[in-house]
Backbone as JSON Lines, residues from 0, in Angstrom:
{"i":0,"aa":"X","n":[21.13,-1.62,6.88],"ca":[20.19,-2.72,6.86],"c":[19.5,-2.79,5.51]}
{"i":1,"aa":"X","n":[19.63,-4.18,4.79],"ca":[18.79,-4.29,3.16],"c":[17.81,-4.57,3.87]}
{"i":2,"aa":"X","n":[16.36,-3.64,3.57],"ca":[15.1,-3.47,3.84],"c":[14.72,-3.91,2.24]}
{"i":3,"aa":"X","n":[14.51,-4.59,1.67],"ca":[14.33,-5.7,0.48],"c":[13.77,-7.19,1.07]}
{"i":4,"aa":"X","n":[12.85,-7.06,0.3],"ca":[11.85,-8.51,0.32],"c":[11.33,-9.1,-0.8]}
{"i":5,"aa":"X","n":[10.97,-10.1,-0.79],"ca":[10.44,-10.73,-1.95],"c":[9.33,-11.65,-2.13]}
{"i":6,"aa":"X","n":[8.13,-11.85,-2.03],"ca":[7.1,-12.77,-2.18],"c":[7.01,-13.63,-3.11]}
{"i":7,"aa":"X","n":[6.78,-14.76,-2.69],"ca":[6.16,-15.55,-3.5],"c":[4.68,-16.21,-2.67]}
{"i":8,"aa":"X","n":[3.36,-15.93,-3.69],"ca":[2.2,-16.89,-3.36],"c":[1.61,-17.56,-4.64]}
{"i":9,"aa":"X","n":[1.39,-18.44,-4.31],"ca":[0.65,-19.34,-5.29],"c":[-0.74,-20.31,-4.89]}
{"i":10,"aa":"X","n":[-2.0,-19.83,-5.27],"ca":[-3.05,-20.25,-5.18],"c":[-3.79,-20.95,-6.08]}
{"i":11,"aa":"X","n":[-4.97,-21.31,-5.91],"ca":[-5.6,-22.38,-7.07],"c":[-5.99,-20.68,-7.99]}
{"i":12,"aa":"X","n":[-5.99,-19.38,-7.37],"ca":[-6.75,-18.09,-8.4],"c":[-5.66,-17.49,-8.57]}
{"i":13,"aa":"X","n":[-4.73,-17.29,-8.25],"ca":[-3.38,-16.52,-8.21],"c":[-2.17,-16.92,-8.08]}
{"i":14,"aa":"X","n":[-0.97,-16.52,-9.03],"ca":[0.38,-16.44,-8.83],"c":[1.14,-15.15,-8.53]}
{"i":15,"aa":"X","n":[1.93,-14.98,-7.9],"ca":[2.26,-13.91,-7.62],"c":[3.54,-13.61,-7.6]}
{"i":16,"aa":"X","n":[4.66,-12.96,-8.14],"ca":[5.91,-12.37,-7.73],"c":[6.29,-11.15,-7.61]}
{"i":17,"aa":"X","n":[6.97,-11.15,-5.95],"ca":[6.95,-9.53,-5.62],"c":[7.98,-9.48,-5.35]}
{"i":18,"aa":"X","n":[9.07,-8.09,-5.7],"ca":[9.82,-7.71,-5.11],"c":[9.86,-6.46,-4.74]}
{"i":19,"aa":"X","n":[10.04,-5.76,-3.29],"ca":[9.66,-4.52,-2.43],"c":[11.32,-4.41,-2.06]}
{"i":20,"aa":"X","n":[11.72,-2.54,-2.5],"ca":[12.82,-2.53,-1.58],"c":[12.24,-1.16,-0.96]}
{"i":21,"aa":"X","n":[12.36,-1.0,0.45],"ca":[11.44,0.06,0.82],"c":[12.4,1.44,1.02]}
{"i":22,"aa":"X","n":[13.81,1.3,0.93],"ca":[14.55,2.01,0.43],"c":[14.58,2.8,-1.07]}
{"i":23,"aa":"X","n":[13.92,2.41,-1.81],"ca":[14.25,2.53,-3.55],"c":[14.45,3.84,-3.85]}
{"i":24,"aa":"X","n":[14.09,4.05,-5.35],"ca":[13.86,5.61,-5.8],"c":[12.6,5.49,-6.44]}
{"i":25,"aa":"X","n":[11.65,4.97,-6.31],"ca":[10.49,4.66,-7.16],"c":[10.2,4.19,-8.11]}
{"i":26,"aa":"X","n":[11.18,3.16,-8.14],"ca":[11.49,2.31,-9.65],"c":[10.16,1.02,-9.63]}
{"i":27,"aa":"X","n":[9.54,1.13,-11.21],"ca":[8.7,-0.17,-10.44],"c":[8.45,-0.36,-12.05]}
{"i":28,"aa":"X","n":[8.02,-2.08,-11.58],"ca":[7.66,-2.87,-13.31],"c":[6.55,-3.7,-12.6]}
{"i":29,"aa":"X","n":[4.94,-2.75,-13.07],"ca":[4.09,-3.89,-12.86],"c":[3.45,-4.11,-13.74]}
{"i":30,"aa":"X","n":[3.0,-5.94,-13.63],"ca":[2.14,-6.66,-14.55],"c":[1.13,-7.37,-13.74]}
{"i":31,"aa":"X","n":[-0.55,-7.04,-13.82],"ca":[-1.36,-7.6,-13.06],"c":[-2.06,-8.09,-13.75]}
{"i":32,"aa":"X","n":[-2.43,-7.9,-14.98],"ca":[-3.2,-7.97,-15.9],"c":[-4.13,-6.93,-16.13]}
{"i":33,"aa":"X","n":[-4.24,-5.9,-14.89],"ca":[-5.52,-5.25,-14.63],"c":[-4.78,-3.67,-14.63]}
{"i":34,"aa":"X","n":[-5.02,-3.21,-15.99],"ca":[-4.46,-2.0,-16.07],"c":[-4.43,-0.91,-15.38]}
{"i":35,"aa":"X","n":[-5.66,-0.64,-14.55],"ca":[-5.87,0.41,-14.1],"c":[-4.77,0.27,-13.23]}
{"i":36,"aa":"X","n":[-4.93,-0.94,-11.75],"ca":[-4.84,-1.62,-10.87],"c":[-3.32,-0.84,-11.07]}
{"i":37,"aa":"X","n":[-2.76,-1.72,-12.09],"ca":[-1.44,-1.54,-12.47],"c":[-0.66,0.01,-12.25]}
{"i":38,"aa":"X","n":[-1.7,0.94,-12.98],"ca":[-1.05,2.26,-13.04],"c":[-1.29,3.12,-11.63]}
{"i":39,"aa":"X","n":[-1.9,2.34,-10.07],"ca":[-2.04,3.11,-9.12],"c":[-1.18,2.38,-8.16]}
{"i":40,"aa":"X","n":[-0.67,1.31,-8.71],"ca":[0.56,0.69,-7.95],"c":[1.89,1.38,-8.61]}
{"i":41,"aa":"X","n":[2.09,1.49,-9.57],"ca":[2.96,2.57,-9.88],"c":[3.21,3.55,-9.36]}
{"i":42,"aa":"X","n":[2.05,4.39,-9.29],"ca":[1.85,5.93,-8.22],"c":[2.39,5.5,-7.43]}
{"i":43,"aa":"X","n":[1.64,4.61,-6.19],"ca":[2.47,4.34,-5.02],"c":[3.62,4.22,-5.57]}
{"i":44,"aa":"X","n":[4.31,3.56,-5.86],"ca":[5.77,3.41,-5.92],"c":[6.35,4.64,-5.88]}
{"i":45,"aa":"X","n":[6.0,5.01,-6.94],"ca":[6.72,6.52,-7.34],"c":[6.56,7.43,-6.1]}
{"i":46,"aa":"X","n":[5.48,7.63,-5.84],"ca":[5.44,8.76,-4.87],"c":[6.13,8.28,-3.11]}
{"i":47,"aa":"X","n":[6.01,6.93,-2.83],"ca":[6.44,6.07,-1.85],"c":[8.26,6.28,-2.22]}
{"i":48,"aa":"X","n":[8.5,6.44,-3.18],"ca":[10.07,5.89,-3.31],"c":[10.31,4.76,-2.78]}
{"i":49,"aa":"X","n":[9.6,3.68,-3.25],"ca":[9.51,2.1,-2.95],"c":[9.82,1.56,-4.92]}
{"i":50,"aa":"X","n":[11.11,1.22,-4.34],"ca":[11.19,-0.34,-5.65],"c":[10.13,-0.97,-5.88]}
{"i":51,"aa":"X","n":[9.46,-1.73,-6.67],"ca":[8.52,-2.62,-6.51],"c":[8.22,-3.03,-7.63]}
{"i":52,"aa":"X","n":[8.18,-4.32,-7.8],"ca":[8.2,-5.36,-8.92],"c":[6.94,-6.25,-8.82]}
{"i":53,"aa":"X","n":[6.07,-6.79,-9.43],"ca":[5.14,-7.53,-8.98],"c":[4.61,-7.8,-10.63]}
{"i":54,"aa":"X","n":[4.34,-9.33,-10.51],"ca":[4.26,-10.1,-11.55],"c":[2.61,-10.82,-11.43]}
{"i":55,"aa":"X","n":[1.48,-11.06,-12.06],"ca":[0.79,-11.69,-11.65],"c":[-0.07,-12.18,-12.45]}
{"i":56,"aa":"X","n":[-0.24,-13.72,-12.28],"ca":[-1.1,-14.67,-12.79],"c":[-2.21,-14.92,-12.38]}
{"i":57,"aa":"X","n":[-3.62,-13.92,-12.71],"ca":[-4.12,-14.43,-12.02],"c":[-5.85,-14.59,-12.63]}
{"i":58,"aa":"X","n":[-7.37,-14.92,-11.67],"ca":[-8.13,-15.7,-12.97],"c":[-9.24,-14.55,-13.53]}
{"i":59,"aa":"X","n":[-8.37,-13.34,-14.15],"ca":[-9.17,-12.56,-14.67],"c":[-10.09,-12.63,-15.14]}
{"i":60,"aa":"X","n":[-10.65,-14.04,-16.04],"ca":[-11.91,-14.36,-16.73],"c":[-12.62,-14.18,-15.94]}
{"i":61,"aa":"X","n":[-12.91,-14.72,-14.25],"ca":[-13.67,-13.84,-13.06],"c":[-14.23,-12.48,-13.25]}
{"i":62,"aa":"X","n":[-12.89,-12.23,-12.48],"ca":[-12.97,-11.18,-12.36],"c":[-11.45,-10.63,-11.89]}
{"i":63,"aa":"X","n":[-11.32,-9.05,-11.32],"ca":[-10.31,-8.68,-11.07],"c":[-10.02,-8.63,-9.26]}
{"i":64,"aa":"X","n":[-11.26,-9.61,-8.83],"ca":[-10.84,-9.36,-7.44],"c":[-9.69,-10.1,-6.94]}
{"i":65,"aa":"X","n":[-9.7,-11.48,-6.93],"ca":[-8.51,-12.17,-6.64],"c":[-7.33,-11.79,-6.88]}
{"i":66,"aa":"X","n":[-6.83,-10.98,-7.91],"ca":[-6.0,-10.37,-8.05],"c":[-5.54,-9.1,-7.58]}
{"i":67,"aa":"X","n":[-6.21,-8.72,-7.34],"ca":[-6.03,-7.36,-6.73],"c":[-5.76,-7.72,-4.58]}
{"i":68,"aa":"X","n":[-6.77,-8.32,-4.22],"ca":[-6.67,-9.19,-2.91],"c":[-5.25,-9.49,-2.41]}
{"i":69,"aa":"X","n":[-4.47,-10.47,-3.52],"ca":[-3.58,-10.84,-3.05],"c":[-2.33,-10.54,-3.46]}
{"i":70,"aa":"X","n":[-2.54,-9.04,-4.64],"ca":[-0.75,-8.31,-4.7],"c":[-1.71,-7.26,-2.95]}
{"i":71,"aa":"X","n":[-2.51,-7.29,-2.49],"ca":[-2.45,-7.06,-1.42],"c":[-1.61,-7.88,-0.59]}
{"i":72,"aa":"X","n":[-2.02,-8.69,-0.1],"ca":[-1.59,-9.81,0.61],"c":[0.05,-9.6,0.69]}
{"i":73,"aa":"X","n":[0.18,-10.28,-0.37],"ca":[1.9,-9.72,-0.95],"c":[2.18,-8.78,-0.12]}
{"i":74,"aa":"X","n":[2.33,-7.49,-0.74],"ca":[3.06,-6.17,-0.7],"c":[2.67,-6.02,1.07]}
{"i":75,"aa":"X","n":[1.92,-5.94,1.55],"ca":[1.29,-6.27,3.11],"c":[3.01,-6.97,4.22]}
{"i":76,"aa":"X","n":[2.83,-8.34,3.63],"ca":[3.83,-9.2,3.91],"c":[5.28,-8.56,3.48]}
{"i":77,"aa":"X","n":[5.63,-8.12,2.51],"ca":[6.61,-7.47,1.91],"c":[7.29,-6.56,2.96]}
{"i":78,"aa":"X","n":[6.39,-5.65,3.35],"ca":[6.37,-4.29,4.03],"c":[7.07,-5.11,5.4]}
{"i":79,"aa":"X","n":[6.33,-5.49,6.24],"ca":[6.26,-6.25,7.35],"c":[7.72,-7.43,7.73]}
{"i":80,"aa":"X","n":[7.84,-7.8,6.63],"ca":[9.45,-8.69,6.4],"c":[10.53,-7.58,6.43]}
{"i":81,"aa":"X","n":[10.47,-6.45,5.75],"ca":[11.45,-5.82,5.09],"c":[11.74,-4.99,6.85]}
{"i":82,"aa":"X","n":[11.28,-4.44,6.98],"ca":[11.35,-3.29,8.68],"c":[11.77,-4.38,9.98]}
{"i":83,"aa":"X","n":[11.39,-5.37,9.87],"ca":[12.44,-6.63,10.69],"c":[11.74,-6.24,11.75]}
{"i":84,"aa":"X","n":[12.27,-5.84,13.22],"ca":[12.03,-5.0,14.57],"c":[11.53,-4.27,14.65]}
{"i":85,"aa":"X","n":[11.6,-3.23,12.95],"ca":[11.38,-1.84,13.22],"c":[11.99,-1.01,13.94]}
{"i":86,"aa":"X","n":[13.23,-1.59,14.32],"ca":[14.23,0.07,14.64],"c":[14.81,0.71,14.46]}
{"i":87,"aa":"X","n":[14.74,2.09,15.05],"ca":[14.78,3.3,14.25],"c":[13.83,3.67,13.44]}
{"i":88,"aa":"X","n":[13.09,3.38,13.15],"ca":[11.51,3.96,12.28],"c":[11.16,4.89,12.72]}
{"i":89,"aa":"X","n":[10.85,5.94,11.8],"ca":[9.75,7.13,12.63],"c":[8.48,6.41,12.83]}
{"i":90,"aa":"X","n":[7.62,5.37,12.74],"ca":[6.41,4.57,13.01],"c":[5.49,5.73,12.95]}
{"i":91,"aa":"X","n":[5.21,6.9,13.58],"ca":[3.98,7.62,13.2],"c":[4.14,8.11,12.11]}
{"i":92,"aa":"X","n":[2.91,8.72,10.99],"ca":[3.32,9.38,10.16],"c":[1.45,9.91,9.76]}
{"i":93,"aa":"X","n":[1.47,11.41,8.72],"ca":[0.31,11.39,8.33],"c":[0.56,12.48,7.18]}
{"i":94,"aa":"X","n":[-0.72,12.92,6.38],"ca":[-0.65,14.07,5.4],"c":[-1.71,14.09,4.67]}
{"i":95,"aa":"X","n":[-1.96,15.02,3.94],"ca":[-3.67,15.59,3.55],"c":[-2.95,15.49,1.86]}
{"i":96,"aa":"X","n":[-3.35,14.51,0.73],"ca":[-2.35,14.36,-0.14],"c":[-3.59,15.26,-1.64]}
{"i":97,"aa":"X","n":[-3.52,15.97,-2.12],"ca":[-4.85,16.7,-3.28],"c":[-4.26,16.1,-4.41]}
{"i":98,"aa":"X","n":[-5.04,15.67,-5.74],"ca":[-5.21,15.21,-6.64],"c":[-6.74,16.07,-7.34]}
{"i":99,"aa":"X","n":[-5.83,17.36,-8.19],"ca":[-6.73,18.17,-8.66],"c":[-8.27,18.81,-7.5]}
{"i":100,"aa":"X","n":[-9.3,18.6,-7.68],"ca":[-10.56,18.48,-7.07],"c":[-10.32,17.82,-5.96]}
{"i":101,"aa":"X","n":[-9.84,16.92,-5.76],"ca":[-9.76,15.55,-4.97],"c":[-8.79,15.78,-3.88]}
{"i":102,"aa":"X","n":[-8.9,15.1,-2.13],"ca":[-8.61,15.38,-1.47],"c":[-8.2,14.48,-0.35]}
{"i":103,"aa":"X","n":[-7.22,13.31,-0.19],"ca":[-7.19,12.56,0.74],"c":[-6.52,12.51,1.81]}
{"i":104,"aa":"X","n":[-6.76,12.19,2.99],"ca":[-5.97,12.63,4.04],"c":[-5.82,10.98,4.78]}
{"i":105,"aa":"X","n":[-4.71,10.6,4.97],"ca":[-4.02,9.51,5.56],"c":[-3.17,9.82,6.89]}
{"i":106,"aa":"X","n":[-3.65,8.82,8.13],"ca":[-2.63,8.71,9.09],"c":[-1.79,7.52,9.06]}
{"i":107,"aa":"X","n":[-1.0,6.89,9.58],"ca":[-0.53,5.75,9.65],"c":[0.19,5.28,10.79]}
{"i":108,"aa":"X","n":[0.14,4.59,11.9],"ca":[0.65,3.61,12.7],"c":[1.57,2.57,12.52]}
{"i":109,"aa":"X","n":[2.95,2.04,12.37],"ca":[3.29,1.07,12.21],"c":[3.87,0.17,13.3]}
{"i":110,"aa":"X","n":[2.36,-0.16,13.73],"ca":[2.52,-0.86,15.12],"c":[2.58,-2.28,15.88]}
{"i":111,"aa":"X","n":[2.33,-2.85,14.56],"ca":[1.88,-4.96,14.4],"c":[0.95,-4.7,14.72]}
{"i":112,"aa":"X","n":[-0.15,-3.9,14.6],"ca":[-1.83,-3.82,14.7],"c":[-2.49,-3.36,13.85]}
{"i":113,"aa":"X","n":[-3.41,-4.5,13.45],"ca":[-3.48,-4.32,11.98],"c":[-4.81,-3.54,12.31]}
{"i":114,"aa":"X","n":[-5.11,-2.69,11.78],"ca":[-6.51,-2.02,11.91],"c":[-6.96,-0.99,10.92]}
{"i":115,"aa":"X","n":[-7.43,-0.89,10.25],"ca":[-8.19,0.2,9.38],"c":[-9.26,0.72,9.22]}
{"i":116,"aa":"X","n":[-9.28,2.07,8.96],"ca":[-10.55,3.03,9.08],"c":[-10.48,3.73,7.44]}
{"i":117,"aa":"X","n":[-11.35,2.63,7.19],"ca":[-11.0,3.79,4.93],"c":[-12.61,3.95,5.33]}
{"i":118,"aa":"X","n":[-12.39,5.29,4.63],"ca":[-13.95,6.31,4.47],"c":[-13.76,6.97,3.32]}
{"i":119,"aa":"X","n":[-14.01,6.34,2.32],"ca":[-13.98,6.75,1.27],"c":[-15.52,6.06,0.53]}
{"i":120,"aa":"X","n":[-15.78,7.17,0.17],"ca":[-17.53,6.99,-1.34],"c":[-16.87,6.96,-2.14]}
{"i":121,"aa":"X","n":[-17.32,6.08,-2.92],"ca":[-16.93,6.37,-4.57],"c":[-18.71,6.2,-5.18]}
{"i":122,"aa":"X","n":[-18.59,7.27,-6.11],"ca":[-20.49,7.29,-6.29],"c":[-20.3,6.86,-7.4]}
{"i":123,"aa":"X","n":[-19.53,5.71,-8.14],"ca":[-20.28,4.93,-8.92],"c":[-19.34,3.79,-8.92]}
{"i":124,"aa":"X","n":[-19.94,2.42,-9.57],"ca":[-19.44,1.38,-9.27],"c":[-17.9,0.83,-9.92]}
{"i":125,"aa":"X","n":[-17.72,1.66,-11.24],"ca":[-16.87,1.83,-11.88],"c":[-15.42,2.53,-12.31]}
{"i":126,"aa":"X","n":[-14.8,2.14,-12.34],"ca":[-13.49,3.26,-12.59],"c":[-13.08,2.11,-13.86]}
{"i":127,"aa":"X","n":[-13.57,2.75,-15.37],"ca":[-13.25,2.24,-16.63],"c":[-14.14,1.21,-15.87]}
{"i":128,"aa":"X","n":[-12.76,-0.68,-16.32],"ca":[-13.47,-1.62,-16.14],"c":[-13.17,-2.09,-15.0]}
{"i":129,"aa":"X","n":[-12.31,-1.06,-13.94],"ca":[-12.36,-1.96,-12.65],"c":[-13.46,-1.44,-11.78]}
{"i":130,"aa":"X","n":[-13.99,-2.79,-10.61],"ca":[-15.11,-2.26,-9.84],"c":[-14.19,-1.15,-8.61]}
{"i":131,"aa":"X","n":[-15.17,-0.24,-8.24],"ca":[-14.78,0.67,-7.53],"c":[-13.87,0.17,-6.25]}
{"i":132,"aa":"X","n":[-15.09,-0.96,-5.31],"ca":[-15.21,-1.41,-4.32],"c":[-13.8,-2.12,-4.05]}
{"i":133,"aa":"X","n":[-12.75,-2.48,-5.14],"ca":[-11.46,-3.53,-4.98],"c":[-10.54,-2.2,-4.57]}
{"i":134,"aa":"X","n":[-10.72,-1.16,-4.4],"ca":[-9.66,-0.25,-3.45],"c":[-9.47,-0.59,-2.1]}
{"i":135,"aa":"X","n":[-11.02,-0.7,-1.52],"ca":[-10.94,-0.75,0.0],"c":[-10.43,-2.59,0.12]}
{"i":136,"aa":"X","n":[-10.56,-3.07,-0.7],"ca":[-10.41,-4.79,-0.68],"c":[-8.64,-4.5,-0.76]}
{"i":137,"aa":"X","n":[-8.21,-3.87,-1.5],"ca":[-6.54,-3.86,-1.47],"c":[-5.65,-2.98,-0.31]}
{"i":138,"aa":"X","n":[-6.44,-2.23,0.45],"ca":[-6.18,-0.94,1.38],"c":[-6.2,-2.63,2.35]}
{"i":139,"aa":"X","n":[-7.65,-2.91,2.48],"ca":[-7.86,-4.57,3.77],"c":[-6.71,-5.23,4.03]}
{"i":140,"aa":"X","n":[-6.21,-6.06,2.62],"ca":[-5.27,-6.62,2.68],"c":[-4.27,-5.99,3.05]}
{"i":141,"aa":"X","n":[-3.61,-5.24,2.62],"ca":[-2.43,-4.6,2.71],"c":[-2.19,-4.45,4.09]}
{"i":142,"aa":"X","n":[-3.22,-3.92,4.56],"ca":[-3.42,-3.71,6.39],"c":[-3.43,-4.8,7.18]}
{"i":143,"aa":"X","n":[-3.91,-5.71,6.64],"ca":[-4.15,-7.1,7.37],"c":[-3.05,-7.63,7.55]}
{"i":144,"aa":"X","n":[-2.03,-7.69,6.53],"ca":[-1.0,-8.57,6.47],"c":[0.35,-7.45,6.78]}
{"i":145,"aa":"X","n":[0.48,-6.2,7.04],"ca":[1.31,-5.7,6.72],"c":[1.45,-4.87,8.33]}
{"i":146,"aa":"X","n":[0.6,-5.19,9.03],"ca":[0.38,-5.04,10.41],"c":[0.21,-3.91,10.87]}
{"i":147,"aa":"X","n":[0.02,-2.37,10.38],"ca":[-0.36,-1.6,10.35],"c":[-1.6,-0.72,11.06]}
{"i":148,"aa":"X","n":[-1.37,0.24,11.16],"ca":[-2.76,0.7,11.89],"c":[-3.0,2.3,10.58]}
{"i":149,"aa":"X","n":[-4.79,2.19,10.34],"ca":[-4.12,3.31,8.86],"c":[-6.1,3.58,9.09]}
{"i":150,"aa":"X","n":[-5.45,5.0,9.07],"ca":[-6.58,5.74,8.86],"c":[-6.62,6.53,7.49]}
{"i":151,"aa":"X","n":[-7.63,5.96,6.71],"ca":[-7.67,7.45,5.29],"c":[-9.34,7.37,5.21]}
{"i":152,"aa":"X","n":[-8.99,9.28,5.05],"ca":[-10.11,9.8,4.96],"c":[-10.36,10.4,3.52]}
{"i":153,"aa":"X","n":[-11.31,9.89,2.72],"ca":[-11.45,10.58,1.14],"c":[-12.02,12.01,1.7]}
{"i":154,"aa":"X","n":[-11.83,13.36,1.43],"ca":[-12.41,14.02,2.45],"c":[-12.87,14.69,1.36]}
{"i":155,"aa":"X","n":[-12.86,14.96,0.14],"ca":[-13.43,15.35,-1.25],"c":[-13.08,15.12,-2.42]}
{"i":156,"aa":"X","n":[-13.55,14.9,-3.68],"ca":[-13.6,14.4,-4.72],"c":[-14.81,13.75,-5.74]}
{"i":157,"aa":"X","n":[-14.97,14.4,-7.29],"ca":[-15.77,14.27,-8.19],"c":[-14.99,13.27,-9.17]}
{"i":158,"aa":"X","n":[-13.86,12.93,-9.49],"ca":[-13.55,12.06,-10.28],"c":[-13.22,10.92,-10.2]}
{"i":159,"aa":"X","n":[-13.72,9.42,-10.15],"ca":[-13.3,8.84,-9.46],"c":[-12.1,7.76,-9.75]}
{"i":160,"aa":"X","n":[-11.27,8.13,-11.02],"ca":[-10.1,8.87,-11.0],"c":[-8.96,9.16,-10.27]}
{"i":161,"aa":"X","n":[-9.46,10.04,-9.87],"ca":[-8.54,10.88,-9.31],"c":[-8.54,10.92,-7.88]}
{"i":162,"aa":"X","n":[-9.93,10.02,-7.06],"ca":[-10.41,9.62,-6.24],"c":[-9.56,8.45,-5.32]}
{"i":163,"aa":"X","n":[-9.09,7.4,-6.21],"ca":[-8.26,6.18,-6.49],"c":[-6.99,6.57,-6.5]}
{"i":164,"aa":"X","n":[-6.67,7.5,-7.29],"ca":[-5.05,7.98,-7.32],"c":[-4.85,8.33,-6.11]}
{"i":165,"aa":"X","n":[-5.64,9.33,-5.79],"ca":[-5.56,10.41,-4.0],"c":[-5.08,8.82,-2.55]}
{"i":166,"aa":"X","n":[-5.42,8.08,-2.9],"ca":[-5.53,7.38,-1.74],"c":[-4.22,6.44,-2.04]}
{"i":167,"aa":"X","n":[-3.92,6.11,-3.22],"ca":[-2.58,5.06,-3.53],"c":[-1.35,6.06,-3.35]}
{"i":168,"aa":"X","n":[-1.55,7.26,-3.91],"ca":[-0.31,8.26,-3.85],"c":[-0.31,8.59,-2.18]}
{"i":169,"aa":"X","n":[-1.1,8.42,-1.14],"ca":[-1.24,9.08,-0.04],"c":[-0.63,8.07,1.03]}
{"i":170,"aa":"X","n":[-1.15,6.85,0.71],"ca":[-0.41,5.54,1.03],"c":[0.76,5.79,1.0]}
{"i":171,"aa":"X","n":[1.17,5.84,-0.31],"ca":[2.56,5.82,-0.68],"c":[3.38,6.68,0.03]}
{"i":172,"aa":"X","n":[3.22,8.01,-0.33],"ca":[3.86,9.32,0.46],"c":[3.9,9.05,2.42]}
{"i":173,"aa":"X","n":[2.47,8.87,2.63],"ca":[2.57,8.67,4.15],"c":[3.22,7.57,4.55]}
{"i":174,"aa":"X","n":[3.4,6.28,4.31],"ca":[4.04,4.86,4.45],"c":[5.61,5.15,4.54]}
{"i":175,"aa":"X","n":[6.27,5.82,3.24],"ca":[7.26,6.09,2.88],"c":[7.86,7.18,4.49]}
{"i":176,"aa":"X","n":[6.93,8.04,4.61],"ca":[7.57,9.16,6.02],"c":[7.6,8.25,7.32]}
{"i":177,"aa":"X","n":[6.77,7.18,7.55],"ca":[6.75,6.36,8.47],"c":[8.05,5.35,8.76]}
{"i":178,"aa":"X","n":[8.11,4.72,7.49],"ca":[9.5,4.12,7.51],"c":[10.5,4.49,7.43]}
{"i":179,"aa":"X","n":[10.53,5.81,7.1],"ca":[12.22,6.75,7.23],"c":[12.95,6.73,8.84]}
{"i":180,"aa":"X","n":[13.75,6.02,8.49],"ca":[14.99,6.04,9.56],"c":[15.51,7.15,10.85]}
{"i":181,"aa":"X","n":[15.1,7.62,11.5],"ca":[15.01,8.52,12.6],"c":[16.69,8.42,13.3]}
{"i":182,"aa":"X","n":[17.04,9.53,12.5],"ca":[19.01,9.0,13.36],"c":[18.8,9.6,14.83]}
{"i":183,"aa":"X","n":[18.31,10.03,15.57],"ca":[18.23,9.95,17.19],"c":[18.02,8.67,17.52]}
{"i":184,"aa":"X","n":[17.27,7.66,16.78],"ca":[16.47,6.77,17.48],"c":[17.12,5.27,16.66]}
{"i":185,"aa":"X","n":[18.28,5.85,16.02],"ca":[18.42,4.31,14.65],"c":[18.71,3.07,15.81]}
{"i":186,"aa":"X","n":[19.21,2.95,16.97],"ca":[19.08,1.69,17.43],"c":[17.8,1.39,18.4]}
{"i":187,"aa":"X","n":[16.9,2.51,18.29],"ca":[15.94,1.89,19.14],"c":[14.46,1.3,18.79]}
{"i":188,"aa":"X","n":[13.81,0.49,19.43],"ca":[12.7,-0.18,18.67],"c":[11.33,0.97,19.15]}
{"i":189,"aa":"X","n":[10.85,1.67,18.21],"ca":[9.94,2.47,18.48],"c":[8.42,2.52,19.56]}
{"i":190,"aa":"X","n":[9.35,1.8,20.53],"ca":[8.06,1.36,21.28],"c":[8.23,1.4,22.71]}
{"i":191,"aa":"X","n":[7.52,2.01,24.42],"ca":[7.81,2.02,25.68],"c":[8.12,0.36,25.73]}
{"i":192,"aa":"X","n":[6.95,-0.3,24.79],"ca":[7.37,-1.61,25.52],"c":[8.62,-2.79,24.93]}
{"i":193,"aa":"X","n":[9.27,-1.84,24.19],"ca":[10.64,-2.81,23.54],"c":[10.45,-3.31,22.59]}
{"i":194,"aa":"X","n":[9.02,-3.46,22.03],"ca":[8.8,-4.59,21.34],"c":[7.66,-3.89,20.32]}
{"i":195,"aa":"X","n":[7.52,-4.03,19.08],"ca":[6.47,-3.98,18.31],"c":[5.43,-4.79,18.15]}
C-alpha cells in the first residue's frame, strides 16, 4: 500500500505544498520561511522516518502564526489520507524521548479522535525569534486534523531549545511506532468495532 499524500491549501494568509510519505527514510526539504519552525520539522522527519516536503507562502510580516497553524493543518490531513482504514497499524504507541537535560514523554492513539493533552511550560516567551506558544498551536492542529488522540508530557527541561526539539523528535519517533505495519494483524482494521 503507497501510504504517500500530498496537500495542497491556499488561503487569503497561506500557501502551502506538502508532500508526506509515511513510509520514507527521513528524507525532507523544508521551506516555511520560519527557520527555527523549519529545523524541528526536519527532526520530526528524521527521527519519524517520514519523507516530507513542505513549501510555504505565508504572511510573515505578521507574524509566524499562520504559518506554522496550517503546515499543521496540512501534515494533520497528510497523516490521516495516507493510513486510508488503518489496517494493520499498530495504532497504540508511546516513549519517554531525552534531549540532553530535557525530557519528553508522548503517548499516541490513532483512533479518528482527535484529542490532546500537551503539558508542556516553556518559561519564556521566546525560542530566538519564534514565540514559544506556536508549538502547542502546531501539536492543535496536527491533532485536530490528523484525528489522533496524543498525550505529551514535557516532564523536564531548562533549554527551551531543546524543550521544542524533545516534543517534535517524540512526535516523530512515537507516530512513526504507531503506524508501523503489524504482520499478525496486516488485514485487519485495528478496532472491536471494524471501523476507525
Amino acid at each position: 500500500m503507497d501510504r504517500t499524500r500530498s496537500i495542497s491549501r491556499k488561503t487569503s494568509e497561506t500557501d502551502i505544498q506538502l508532500t508526506l510519505n509515511v513510509d520514507g527514510t527521513g528524507q525532507s526539504q523544508i521551506q516555511t520561511g520560519a527557520p527555527f519552525f523549519d529545523h524541528m520539522l526536519t527532526l520530526f522527519a528524521r527521527h519519524g522516518l517520514f519523507d516530507l516536503e513542505v513549501s510555504v507562502l505565508g504572511d510573515l510580516d505578521v507574524d509566524y502564526h499562520h504559518s506554522v497553524e496550517d503546515v499543521g493543518i496540512c501534515l494533520g490531513q497528510a497523516f490521516r489520507e495516507a493510513i486510508g482504514d488503518a489496517k494493520g497499524i499498530t495504532r497504540y504507541a508511546s516513549g519517554a524521548i531525552p534531549m540532553d537535560e530535557t525530557l519528553c514523554q508522548v503517548a499516541i492513539d490513532v483512533s479518528n479522535r482527535a484529542f490532546l493533552s500537551f503539558n508542556a511550560e516553556f518559561p519564556k516567551a521566546k525560542i530566538g525569534e519564534f514565540d514559544a506558544e506556536l508549538v502547542s498551536e502546531f501539536f492543535q492542529a496536527f491533532v485536530s486534523h490528523s484525528r489522533v488522540t496524543l498525550h505529551l508530557d514535557l516532564i523536564r527541561g531548562e533549554n527551551l531549545h531543546h524543550m521544542s526539539e524533545a516534543c517534535f523528535k517524540a512526535l516523530g519517533v512515537v507516530l512513526s511506532r504507531a503506524l508501523s505495519i503489524d504482520p499478525r494483524k496486516s488485514e485487519q482494521i485495528p478496532s472491536t468495532k471494524g471501523v476507525l
